[in-house]
C-alpha positions in Angstrom: 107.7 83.1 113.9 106.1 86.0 111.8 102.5 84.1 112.4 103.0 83.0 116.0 103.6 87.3 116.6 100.5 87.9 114.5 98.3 85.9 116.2 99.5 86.3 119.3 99.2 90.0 119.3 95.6 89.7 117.8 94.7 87.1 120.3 97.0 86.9 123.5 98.6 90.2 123.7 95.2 91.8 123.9 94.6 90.1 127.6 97.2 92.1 128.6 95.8 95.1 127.4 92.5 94.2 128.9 94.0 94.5 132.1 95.9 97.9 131.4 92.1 98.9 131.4 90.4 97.7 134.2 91.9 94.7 136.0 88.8 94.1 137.7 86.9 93.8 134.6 89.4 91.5 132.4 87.2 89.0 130.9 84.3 91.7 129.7 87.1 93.6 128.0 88.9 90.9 126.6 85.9 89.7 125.3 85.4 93.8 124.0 88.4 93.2 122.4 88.2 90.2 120.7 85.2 91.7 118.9 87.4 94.2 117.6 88.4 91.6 114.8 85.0 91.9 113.4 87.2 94.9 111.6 88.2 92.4 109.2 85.2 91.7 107.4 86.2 94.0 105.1 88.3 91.3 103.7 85.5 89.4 102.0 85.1 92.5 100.2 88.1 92.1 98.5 89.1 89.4 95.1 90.4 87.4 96.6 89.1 87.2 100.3 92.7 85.9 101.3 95.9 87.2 99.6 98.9 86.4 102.0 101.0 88.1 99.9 99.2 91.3 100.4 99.1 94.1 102.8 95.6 94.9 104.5 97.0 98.2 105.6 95.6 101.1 103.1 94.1 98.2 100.9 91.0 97.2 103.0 88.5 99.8 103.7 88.1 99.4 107.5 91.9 99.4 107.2 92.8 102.5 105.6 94.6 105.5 107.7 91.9 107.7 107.6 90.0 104.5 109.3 93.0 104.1 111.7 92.8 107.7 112.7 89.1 107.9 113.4 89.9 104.7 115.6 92.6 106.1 117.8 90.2 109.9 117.9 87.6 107.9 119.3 89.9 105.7 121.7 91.0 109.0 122.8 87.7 111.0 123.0 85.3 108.6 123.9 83.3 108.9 127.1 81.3 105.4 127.0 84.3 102.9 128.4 82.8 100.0 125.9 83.2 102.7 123.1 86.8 103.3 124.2 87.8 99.7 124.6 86.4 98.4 121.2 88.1 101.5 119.9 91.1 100.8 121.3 91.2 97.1 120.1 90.5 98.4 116.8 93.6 100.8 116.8 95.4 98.1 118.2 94.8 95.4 115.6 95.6 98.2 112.6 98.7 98.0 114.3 99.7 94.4 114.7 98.6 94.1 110.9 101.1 97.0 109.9 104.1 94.9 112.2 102.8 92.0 109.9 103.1 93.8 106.5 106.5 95.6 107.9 107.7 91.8 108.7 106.6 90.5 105.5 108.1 93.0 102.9 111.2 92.9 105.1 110.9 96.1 106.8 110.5 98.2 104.3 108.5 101.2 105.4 107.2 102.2 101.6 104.7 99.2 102.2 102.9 101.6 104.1 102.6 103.8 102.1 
């Protein structure tokens, strides 16, 4: 069930959010973000690429806090409605990764830390 919710927030939830934007432009910013998972090619930066045992929340570099932060700033801020909307999906898949890591160590909010 844990992987179903992961990918479905990273892949099916997001049409949803796509309309919250602009219902008559769904497709363009589903597609927007969808390329917001190019955030984890930061992972082949890391030995090994895939550790499922491991949180990418504060371990990855495009997945740190500070990263998070300037994500939802620029969600917020941003003028240019591609800007927002890739910013958005960025903020957005920091936090379906930190449901995942909060799923997999059982809830325990220290994994966050």
């Amino acid at each position: 069930m844990q992987t179903f919710t992961h990918y479905f927030l990273h892949f099916g939830f997001i049409f949803f959010i796509a309309f919250l934007i602009d219902r008559n432009n769904i497709k363009q910013n589903y597609l927007i973000l969808l390329a917001s998972m190019l955030v984890d090619l930061d992972h082949l930066l890391a030995n090994p690429i895939f550790d499922p045992n491991r949180c990418s929340i504060n371990f990855h570099i495009l997945h740190t806090y500070w990263a998070w932060g300037l994500y939802f700033l620029v969600a917020i801020l941003a003028k240019n409605k591609m800007i927002k909307t890739f910013a958005i999906g960025l903020s957005f898949h920091l936090f379906t990764d930190a449901i995942d890591c909060l799923w997999s160590y059982n809830w325990d909010f220290k994994v966050l830390l």
